[in-house]
N, CA and C atoms as a LAMMPS dump frame, in Angstrom:
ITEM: TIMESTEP
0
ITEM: NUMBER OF ATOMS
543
ITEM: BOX BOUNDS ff ff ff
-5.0000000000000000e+02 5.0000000000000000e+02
-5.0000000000000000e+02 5.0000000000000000e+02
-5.0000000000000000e+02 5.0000000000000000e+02
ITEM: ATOMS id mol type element x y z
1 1 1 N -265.088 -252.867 464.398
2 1 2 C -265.009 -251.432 464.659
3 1 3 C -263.686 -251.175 465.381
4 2 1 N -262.455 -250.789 464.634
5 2 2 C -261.181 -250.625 465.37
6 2 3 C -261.308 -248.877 466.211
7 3 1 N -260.236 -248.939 466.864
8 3 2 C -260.258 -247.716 467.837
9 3 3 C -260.48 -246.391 466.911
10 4 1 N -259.726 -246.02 465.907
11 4 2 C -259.401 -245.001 464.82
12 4 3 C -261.166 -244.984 465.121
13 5 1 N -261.776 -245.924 463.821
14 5 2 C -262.87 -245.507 463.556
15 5 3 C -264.305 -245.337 464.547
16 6 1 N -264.183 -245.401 466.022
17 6 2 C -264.52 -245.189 467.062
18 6 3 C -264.281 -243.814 467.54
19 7 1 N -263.223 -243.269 467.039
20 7 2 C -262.535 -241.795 467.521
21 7 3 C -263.689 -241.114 466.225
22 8 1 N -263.632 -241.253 465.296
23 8 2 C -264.053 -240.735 463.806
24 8 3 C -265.876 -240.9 464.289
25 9 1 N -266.758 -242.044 465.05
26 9 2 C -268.031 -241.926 465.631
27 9 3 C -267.83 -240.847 466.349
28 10 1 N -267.233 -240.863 467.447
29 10 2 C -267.35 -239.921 468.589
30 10 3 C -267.374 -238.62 468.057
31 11 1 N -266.548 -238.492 466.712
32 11 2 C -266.308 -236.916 466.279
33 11 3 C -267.596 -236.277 465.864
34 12 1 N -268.45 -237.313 465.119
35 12 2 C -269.724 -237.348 464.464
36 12 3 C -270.605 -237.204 465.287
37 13 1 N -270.607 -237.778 466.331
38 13 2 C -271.46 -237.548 467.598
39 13 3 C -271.671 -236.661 468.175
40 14 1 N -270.113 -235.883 468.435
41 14 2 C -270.157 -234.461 469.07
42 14 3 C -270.741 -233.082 468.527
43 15 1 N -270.79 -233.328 467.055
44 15 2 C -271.523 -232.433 466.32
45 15 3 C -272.886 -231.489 466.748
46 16 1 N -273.451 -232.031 467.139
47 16 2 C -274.651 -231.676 467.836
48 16 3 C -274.359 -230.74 469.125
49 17 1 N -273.608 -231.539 470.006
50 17 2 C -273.06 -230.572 471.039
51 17 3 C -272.647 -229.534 470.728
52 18 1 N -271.007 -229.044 469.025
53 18 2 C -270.774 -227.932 469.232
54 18 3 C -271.72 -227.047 468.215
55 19 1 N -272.7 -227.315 467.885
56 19 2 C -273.852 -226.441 467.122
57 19 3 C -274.555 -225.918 468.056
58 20 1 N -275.233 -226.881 469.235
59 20 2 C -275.55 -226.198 470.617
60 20 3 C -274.626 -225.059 471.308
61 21 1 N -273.367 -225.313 471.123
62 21 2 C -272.748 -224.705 472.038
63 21 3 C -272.735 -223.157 471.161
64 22 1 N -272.37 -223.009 469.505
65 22 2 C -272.557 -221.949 468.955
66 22 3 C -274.051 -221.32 469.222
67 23 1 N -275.179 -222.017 469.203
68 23 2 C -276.088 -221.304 469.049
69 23 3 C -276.443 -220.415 470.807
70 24 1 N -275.965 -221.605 471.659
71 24 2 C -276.22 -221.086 472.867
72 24 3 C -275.042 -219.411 473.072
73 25 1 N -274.324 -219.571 472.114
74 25 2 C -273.368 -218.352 472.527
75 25 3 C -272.114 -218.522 473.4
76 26 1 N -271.352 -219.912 473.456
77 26 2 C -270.763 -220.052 474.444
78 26 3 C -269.839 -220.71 473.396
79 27 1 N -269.4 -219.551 473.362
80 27 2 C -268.106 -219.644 471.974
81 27 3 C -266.738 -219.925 472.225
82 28 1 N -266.29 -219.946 473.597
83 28 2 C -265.083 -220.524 474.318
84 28 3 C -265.248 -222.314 473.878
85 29 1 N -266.451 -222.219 474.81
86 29 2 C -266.626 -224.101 475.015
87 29 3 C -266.675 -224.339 473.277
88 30 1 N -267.277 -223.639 472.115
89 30 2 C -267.131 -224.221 471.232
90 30 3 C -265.996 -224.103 470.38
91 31 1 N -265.149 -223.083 470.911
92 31 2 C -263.919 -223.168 470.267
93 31 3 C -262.998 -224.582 470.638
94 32 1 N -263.201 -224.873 471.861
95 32 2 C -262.003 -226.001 472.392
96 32 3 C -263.054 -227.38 472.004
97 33 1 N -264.313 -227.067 471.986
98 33 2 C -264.773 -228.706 471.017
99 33 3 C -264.247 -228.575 469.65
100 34 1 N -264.402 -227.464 468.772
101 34 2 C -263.258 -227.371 467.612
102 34 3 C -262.364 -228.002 467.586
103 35 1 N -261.802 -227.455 468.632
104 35 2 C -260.001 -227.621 468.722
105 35 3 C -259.714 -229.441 468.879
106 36 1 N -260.614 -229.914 470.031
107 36 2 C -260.87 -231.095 470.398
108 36 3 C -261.42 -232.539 469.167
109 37 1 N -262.138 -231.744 468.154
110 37 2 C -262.644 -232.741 466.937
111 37 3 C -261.395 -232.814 466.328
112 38 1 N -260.559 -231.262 465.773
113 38 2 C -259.306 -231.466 465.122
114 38 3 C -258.194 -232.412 465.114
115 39 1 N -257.354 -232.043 466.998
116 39 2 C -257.152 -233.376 467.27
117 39 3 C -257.552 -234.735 467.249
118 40 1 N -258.604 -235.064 467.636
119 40 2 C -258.858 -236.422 467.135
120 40 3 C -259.191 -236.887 465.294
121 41 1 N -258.864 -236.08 464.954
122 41 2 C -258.983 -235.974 463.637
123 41 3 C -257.399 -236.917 463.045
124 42 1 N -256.549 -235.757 464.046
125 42 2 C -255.286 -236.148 463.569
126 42 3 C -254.763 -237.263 464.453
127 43 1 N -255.307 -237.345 465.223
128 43 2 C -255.219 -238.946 466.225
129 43 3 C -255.658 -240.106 465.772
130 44 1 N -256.842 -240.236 464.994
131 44 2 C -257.437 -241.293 464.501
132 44 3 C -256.499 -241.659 463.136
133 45 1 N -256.254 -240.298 462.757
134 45 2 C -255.45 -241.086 461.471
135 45 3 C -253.978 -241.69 461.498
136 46 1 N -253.74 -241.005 462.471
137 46 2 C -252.145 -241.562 463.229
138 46 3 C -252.284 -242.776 463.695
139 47 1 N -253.18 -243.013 463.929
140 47 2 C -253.731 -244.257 465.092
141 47 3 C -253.825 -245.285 463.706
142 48 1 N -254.816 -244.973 462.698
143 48 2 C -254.964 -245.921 461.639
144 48 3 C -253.692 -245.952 460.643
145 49 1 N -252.864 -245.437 460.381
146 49 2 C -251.735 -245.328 459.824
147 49 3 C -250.705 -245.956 460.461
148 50 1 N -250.289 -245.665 461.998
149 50 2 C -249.166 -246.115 462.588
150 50 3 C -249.348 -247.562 463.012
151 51 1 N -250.962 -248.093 463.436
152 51 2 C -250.983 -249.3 463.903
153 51 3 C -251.573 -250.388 462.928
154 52 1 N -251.89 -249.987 461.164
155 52 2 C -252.151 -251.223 460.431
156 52 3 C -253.76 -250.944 460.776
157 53 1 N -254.542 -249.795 461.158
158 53 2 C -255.959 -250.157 461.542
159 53 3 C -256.804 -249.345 460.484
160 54 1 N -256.465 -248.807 459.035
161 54 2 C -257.014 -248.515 458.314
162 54 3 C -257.807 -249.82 457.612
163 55 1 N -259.185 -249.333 457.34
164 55 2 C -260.65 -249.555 456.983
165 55 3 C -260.893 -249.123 456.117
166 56 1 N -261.819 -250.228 455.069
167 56 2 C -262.684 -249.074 454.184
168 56 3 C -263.879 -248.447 454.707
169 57 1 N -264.529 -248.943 456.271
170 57 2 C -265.486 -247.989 456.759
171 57 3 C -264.81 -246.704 457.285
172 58 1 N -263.377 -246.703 457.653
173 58 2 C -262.803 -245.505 457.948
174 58 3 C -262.794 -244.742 456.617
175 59 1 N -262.019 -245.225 455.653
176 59 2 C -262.2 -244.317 454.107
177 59 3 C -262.991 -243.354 453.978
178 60 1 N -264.271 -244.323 454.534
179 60 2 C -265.533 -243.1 454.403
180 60 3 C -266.161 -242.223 455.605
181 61 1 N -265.575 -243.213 457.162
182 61 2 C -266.464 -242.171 458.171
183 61 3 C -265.322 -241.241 458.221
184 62 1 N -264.089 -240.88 457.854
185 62 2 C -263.241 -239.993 458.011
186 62 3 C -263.611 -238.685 457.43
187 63 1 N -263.678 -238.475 455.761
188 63 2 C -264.265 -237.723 455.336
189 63 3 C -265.683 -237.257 455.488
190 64 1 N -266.78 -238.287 455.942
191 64 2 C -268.023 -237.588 456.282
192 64 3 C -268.435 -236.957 457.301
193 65 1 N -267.411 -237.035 458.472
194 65 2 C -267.282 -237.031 460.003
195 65 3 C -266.424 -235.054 459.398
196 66 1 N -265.886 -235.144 458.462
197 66 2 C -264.943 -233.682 458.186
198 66 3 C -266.347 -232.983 457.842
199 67 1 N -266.844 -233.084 457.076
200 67 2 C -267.662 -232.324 456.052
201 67 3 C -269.034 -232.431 456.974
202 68 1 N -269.375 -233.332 458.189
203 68 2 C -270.584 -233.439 458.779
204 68 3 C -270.374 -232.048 459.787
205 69 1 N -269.066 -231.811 460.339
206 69 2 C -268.342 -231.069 461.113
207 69 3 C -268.335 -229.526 460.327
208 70 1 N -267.661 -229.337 459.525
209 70 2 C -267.591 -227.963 458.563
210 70 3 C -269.161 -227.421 458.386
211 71 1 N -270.151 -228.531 457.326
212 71 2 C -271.038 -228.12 457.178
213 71 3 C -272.241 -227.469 458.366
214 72 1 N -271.851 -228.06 459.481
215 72 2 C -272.457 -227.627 460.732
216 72 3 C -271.915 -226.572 461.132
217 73 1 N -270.751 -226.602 461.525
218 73 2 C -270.906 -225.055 462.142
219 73 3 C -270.862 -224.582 461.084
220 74 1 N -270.701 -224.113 459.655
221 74 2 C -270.903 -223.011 458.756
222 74 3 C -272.534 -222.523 458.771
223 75 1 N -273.373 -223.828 459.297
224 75 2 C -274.868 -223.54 458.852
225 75 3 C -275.217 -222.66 460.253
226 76 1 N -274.393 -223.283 461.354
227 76 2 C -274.698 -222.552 463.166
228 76 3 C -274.243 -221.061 462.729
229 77 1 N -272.395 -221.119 462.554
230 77 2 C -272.103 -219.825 462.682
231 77 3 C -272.655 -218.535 461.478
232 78 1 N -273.552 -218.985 460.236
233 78 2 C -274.583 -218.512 459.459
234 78 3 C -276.314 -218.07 459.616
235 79 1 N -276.466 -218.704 460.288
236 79 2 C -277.746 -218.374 461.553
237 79 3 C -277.737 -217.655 462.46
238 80 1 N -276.208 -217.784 463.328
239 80 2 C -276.004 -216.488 464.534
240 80 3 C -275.653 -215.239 463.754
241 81 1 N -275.345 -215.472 462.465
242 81 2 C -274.942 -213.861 461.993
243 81 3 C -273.333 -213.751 462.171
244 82 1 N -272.756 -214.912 462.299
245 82 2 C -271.496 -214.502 462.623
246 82 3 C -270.19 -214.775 461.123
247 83 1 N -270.786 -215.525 460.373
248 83 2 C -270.413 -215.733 459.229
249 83 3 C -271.444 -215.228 457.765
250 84 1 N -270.877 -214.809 457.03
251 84 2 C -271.951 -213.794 455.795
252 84 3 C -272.718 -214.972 455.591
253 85 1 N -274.034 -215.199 455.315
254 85 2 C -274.936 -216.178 454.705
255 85 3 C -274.037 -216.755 453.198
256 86 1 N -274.03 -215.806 452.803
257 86 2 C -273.513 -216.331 451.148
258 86 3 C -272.538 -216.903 451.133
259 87 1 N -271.61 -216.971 451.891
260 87 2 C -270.733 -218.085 452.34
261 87 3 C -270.785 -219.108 452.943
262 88 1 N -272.088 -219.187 453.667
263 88 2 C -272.291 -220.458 454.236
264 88 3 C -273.281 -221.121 453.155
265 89 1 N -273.952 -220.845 452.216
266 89 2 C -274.779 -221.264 451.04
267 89 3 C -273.957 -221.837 450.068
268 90 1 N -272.858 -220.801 449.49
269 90 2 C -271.572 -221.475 449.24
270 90 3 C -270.666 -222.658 449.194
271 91 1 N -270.595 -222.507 451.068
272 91 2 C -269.374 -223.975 451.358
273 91 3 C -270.576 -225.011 451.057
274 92 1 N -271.946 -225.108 451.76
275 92 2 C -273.175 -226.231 451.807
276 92 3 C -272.985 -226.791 450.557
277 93 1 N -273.307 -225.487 449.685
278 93 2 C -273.998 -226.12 447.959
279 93 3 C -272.604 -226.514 447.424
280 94 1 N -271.297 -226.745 448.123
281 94 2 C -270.562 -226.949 446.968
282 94 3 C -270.558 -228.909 447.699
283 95 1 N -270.166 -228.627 449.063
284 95 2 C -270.295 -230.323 448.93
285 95 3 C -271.709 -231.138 448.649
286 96 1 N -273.141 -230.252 448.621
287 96 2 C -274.36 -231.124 448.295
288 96 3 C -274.066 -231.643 446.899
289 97 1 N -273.284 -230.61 445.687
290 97 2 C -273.036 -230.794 444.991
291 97 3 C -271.938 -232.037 444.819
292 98 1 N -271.252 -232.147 445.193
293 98 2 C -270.483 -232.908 445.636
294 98 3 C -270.443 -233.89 445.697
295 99 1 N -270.958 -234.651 446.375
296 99 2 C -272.232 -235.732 447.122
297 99 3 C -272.978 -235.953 446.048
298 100 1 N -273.605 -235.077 445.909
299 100 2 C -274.957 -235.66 444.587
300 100 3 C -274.623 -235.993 443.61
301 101 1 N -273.323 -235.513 442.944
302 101 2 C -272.454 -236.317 441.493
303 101 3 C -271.956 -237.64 442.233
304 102 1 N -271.238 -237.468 442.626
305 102 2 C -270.782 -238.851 443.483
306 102 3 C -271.864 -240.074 443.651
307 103 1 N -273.152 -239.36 444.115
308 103 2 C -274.69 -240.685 444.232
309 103 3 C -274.497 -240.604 442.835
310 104 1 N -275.023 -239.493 442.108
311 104 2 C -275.803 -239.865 441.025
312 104 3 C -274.589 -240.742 439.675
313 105 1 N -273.529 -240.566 440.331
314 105 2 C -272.975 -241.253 439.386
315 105 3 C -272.719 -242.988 439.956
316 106 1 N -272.871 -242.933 440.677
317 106 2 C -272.725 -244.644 441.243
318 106 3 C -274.103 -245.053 440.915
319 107 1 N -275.343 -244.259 440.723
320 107 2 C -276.752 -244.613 440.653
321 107 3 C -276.64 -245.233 439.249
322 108 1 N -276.07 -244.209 438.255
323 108 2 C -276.367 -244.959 436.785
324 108 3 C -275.301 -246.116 436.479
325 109 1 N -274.682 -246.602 437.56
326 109 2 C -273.399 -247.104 436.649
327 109 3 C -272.187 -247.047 436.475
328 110 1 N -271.797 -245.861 436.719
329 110 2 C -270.484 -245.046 436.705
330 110 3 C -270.134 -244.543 437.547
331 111 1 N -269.619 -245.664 438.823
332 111 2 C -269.175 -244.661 439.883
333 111 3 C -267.868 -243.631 439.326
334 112 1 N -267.634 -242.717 440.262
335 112 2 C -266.256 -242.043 440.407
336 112 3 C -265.622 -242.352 441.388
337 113 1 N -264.26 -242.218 441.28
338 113 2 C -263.111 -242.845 442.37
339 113 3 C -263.358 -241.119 443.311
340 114 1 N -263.434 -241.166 444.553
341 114 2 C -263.634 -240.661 445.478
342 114 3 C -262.18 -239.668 445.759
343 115 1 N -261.376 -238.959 444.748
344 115 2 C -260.205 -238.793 445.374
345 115 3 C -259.846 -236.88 445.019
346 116 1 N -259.903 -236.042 446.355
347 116 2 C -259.436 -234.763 446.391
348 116 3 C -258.769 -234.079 445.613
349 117 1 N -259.034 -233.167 444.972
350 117 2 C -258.236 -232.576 444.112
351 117 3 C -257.312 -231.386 445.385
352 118 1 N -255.927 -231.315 444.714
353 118 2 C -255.165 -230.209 445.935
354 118 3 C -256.027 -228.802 445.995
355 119 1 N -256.844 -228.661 445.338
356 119 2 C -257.572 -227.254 445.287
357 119 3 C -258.018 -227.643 446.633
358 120 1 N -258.992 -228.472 446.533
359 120 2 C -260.354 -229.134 447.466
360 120 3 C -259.458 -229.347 448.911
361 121 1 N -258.215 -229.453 448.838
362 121 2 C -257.234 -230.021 450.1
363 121 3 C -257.208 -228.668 450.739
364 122 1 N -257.169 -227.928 449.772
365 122 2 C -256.326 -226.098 450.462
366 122 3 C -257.796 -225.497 450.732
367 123 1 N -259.069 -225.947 449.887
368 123 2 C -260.01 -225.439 450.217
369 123 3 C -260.542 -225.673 451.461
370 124 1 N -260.319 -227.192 452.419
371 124 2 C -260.931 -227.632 453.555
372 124 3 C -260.252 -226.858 454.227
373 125 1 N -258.955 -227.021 454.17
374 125 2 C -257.425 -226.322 455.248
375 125 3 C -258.556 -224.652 455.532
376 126 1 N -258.833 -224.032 454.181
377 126 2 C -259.131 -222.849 454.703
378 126 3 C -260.318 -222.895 455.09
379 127 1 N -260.992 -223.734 454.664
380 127 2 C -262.761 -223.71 455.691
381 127 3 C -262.399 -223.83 456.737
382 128 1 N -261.527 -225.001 457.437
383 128 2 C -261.37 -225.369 458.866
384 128 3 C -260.378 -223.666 459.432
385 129 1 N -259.595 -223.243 458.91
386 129 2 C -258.966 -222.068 459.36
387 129 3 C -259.942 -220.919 459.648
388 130 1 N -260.916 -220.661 458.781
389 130 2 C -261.485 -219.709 459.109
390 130 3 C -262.707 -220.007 460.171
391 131 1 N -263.2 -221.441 460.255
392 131 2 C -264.438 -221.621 461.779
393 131 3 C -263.599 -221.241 462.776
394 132 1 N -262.296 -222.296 462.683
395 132 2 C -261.351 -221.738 464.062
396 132 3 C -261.391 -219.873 464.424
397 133 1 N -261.184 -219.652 463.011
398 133 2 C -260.64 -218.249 463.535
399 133 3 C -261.931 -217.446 464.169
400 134 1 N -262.852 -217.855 463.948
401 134 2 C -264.489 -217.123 463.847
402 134 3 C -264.791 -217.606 465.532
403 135 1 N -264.566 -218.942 465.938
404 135 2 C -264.712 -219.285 466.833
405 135 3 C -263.66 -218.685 467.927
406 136 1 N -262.85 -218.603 467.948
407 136 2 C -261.432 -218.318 468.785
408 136 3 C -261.623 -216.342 468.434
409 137 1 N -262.45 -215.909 467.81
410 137 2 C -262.17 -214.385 468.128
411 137 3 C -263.475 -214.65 468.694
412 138 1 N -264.893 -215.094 468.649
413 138 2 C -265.587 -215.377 469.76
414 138 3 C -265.509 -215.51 471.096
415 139 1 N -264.633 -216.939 471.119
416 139 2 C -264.156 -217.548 472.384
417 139 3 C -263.527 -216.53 473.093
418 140 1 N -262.727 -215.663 472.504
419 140 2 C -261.312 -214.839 473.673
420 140 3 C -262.16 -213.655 473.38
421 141 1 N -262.787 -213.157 472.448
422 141 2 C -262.991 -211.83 472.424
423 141 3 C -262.223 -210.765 471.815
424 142 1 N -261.924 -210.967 470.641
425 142 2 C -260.686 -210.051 470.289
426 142 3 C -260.818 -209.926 468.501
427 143 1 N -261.081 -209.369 467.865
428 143 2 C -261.23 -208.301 466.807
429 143 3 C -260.113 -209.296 465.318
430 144 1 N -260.479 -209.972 464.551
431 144 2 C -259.563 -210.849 463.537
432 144 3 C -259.708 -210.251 462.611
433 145 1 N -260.547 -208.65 462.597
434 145 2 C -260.285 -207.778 461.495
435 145 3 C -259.966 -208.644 460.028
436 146 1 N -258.291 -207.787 459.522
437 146 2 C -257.956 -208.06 458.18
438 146 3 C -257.517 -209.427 458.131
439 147 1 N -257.731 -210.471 458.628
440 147 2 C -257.207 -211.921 458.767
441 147 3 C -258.745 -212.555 458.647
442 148 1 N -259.925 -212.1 459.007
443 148 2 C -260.825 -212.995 459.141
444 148 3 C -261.465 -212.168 457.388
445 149 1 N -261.042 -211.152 457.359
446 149 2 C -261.692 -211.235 455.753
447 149 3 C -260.723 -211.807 454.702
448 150 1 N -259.645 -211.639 454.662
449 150 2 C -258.777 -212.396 454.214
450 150 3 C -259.01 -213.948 453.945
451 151 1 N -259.419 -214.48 455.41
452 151 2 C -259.653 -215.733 454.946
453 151 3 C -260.827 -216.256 454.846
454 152 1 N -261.919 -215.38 454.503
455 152 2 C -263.354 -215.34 453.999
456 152 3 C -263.061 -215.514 452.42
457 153 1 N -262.197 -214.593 451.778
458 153 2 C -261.922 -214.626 450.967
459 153 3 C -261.59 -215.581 450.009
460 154 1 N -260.549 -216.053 450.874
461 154 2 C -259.498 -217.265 450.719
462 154 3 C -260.324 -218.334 450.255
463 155 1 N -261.568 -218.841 451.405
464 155 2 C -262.61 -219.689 451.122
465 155 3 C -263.616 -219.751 449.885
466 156 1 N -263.996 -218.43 449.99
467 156 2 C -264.52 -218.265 448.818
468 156 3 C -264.298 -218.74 447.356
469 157 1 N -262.978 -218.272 447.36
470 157 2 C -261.939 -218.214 446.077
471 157 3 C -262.132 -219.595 445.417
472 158 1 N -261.308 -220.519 446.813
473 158 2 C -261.105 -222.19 446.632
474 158 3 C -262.19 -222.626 446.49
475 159 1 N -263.366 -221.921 447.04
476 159 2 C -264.283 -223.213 447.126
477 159 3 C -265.267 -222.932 445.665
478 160 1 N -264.98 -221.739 445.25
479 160 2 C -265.116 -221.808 443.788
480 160 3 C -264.404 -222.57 442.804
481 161 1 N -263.259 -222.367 443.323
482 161 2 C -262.11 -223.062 442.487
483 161 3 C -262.397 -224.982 442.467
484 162 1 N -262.783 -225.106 443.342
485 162 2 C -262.965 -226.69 443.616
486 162 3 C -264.023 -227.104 442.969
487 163 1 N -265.272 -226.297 443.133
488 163 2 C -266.468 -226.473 442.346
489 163 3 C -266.309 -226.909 441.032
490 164 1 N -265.694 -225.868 440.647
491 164 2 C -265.145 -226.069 438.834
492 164 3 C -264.124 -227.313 438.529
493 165 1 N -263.342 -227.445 439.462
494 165 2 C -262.094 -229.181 439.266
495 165 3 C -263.32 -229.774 439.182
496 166 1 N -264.111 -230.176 440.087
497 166 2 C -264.906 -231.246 440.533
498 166 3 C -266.104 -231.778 439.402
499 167 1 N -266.494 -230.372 439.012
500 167 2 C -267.87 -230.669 437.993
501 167 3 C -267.027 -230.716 436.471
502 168 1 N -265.826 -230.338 436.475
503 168 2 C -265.108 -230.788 434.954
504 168 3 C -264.397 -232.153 434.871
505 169 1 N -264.337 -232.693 436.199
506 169 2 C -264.032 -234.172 436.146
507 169 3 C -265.083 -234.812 436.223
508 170 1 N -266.045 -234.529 436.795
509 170 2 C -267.392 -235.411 436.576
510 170 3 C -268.181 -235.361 435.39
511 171 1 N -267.705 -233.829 434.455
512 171 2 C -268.498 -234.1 433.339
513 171 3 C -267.528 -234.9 432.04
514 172 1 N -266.211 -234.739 432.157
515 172 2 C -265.268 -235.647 431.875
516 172 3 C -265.534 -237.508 432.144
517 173 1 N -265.527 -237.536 433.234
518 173 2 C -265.936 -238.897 433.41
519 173 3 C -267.494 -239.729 433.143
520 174 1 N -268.397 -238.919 432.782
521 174 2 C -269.294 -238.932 432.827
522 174 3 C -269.611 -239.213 431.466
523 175 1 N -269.145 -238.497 430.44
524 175 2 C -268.667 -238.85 428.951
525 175 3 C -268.132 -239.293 428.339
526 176 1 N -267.155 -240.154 429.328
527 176 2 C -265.953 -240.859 428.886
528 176 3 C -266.306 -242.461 428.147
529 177 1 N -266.057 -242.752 427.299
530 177 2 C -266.412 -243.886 426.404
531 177 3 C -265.899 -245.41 427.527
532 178 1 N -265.062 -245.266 428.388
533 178 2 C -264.717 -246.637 429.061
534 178 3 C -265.441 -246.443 430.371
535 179 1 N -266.856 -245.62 430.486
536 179 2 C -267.685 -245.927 431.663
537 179 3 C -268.988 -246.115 431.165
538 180 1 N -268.937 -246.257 429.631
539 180 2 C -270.227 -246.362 429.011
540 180 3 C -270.738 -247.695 428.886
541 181 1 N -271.851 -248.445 429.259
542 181 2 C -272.135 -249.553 429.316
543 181 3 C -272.193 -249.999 428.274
């Protein structure tokens, strides 16, 4: 267990805390645990990049530690009313979806190579942009108006857009004659 992927537990760990902290209403403290997972986000990978300490258990607690993080507060800040439901049903069902091609294709046989399409890259960028922003007009108190629908939007858009890369490469690969037993 190198340091990186110790930073990437702890991130996973804290989860719980900032879902508490949204539901309790104490949207400061959960803006700077935000802020606080981010950084170590970008610490752990600096850390595994600059010092030779990349893992294939990092490979995977990196990305599940992102999406364990997103999918939580979208489901917290969707319960307090502070994000539209249909957007938090949205971001959920697109990575369950996600996930479940990914099992179900390693189940029959045919795994898929695990690798982001730039849609899916710009789509996280704007999931993570818009909790921040949801959280941080919480936290300070101050009105993100035409910027927080904007990037409701934004999310929306991509995370449609990703849906469709994702399920046309899986039904692509899925049919493909050199994964057929």
């Amino acid at each position: 267990m190198s340091i990186p992927n110790l930073i990437t537990l702890a991130r996973i760990l804290s989860v719980p805390i900032l879902v508490w902290t949204i539901a309790a209403g104490h949207f400061f403290l959960a803006f700077a645990l935000f802020l606080a997972a981010g950084v170590s986000d970008a610490v752990d990978g600096f850390l595994a990049k600059r010092f030779g300490m990349q893992s294939e258990l990092g490979a995977y607690l990196d990305p599940l530690a992102d999406k364990v993080l997103i999918v939580s507060i979208y489901v917290a800040l969707g319960i307090a009313g502070h994000v539209p439901r249909w957007l938090v049903i949205l971001v959920v069902s697109r990575d369950l979806m996600i996930v479940g091609a990914f099992m179900l294709s390693w189940l029959v046989g045919r795994p898929i190579a695990a690798r982001p399409h730039p849609v899916s890259k710009a789509n996280t960028a704007a999931q993570i942009l818009l909790a921040g922003l949801v959280l941080a007009s919480l936290g300070f108190d101050f009105d993100a108006g035409v910027g927080l629908a904007l990037t409701m939007a934004a999310v929306a858009v991509l995370t449609l857009l990703s849906v469709g890369f994702y399920v046309r490469d899986w039904v692509r690969h899925m049919g493909s004659a050199e994964t057929r037993a």
